[in-house]
N, C-alpha and C positions, 0 to 999 in steps of 0.2 A: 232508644230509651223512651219507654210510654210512661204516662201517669191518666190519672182521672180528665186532664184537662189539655193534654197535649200529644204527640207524638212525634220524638226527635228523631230523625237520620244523622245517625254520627260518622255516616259516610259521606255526607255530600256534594261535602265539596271538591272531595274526589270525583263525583257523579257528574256532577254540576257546574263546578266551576264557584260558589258562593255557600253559605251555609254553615250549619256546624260539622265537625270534624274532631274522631277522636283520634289524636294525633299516637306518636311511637312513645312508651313507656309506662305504659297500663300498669299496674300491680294488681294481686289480691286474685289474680287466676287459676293461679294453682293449687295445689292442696292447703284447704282452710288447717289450720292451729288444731289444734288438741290435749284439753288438761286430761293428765296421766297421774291417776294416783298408785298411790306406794305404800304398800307395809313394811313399818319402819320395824324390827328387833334386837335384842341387846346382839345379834350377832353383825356381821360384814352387810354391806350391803342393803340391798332394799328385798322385796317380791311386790311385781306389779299385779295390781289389781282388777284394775279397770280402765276404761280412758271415757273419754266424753268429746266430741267433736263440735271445735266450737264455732261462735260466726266467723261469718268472712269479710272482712276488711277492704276494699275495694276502691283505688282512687286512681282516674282517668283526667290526661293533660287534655283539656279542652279548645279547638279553636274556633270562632266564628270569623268569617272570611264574609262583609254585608258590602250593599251598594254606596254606601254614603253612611253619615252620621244617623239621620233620620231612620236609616232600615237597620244601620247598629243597636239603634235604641229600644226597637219592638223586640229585633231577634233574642236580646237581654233579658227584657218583657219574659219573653216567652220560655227561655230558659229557667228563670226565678221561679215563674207560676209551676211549668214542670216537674223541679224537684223540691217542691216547698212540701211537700205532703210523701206519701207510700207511692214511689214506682219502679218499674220494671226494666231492667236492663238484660236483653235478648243477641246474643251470638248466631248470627245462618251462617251454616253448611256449605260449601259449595252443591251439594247435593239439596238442598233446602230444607233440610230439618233445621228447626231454631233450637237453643237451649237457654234458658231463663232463670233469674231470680229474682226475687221479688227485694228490694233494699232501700234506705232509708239516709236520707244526707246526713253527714257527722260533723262537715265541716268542710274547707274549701272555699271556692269560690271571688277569694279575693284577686286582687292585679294593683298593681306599681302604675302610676299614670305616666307616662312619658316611656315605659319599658313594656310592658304588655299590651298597653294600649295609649294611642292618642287620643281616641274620643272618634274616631273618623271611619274607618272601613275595616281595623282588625281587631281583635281581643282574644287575649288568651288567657288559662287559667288553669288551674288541677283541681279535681271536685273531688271530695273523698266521701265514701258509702260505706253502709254496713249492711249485708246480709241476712236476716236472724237465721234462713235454714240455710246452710254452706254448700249444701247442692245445688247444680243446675239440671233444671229439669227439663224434659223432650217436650217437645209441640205434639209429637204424635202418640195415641193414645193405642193401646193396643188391648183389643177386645177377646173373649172367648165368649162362647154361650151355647147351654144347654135346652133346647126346647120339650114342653109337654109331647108334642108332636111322636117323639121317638124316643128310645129306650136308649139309642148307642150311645156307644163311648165318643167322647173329644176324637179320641186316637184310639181309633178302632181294629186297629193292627196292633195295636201295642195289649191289648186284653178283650176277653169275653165275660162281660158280667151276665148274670143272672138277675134279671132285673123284674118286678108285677109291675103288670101296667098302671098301679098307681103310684109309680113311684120312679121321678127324675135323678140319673146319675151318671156320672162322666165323670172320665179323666180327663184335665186341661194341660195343655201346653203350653209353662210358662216359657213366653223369649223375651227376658230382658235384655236390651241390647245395650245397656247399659253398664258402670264397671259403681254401681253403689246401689244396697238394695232399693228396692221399688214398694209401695204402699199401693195394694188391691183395694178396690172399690165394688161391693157384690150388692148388684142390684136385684132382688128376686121377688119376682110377679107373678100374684096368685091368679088361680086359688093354690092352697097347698099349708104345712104345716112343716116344721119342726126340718130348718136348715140346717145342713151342715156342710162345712167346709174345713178341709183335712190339707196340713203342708206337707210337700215330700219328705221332709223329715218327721211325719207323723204328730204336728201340733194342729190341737183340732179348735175350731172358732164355732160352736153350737148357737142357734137361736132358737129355743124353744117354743114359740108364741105361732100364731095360726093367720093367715091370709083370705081373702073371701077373693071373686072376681071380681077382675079390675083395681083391686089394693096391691100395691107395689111398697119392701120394702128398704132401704139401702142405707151399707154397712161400708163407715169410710173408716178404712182400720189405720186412716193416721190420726186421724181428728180424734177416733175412739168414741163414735156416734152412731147410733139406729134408731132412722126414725122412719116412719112411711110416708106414704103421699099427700098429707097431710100438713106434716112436719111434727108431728106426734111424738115424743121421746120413747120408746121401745126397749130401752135399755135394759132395764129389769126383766124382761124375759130373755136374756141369753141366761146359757149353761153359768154355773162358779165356774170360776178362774177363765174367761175367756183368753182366749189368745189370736190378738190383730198379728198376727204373723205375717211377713213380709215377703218380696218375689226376690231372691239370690238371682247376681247377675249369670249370663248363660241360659241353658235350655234346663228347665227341670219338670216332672208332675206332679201336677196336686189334682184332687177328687173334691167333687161336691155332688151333694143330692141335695131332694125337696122330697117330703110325702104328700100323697092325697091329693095328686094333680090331676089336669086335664091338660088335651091339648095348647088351652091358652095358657099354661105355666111355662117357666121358664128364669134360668138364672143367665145372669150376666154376671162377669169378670171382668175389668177392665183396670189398666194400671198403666204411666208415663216411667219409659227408662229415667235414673237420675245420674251426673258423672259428678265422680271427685273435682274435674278442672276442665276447660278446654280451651282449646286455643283458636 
């Protein structure tokens, strides 16, 4: 568990032999909640509509295991300041991929004095959080990229474009290895004009607006943001109806070009698997 002013090992005392420790009985790991609505008519029954997935609830039995009273009393210290504010509580792999959410205390934190603790070398507690996004997300970033350099495709076995030399496009290969969709990040670095990016199911995300050398500009299609290097808002030169369309877990393609480039053009794709739960 990290925050702005700390970083806890909730293994450690496993590790260590002293420390904190999240002990057996975790909640709030598996699949977050979900409001399901319903169209209600004069006949039987409902027809569902839609759902909406909601935060996630998250509350962990806590131990600290200190030298004495005095080193109880920091390690407290340091627990309080931790989750006083926004932090992060991170899951590793045996394989060392982490997965993360970003959560916010709700409540918790009390103890019985004479039952959880004496005051002396242990303390225990249950801390309860709340998630706002229900996903946990991957540590590792997974990139594609198109260069001014060459005309070929991502996957150059999989098709032969026809492409002028003024003009960047590829097919990408998304691997989500994730099991909930994922939010692409396209960073694209002029010169060059008039983006586009296409999902394999055919929804297109257009940015109409033009780049010079050395202008870079990037499209967080969860934030629903374009701005360039600057931090310039850009927004108003994408296509009507944009669509921040998402990476489906698995292997799928999508295409993107650029016009009017040089070899120093180029797009980048890059997106974090997310999972419903893990263990």
């Amino acid at each position: 568990m990290s925050s702005g002013t700390d970083n806890l090992d909730l293994n450690e005392i496993a590790d260590k032999g002293l420390g904190f420790q999240a002990k057996t009985g975790a909640t709030g790991f598996g699949l977050p909640p979900v409001a399901v609505q319903w169209l209600e008519g004069a006949g039987d029954g409902a027809v569902y509509r839609r759902k909406r997935v909601q935060p996630r609830d998250i509350d962990i039995a806590l131990e600290i295991l200190a030298r004495g009273r005095d080193d109880l009393q920091v390690r407290l210290s340091r627990l309080a300041l931790a989750v006083a504010d926004r932090c992060t509580l991170t899951l590793q792999n045996s394989d060392g991929t982490r997965w993360s959410t970003i959560v916010y205390r709700t409540g918790g934190g009390e103890f019985t004095y004479g039952v959880e603790t004496t005051g002396e070398r242990e303390f225990e507690t249950i801390l309860s959080f709340r998630a706002p996004d229900p996903y946990w997300t991957s540590s590792v970033t997974q990139t594609r990229r198109i260069t001014g350099a060459s005309s070929k495709a991502f996957l150059s076995s999989l098709a032969k474009l026809n492409v002028a030399p003024s003009q960047a496009i590829g097919e990408i290969l998304l691997d989500n290895s994730g099991d909930a969709e994922a939010y692409p990040v396209w960073q694209v670095h002029g010169p060059g004009r008039t983006f586009t990016a296409t999902s394999p199911s055919g929804e297109r995300l257009r940015w109409n607006g033009k780049l010079a050398a050395g202008e870079t500009l990037t499209i967080d299609t969860k934030k629903g943001t374009v701005v360039d290097q600057s931090g310039a808002n850009r927004y108003n030169e994408l296509a009507a109806a944009p669509r921040f369309w998402t990476v489906k877990p698995g292997l799928s393609t999508a295409e993107a070009s650029l016009l009017d480039i040089t070899k120093d053009s180029s797009i980048v794709c890059s997106w974090q698997p997310r999972k419903w739960m893990v263990v």
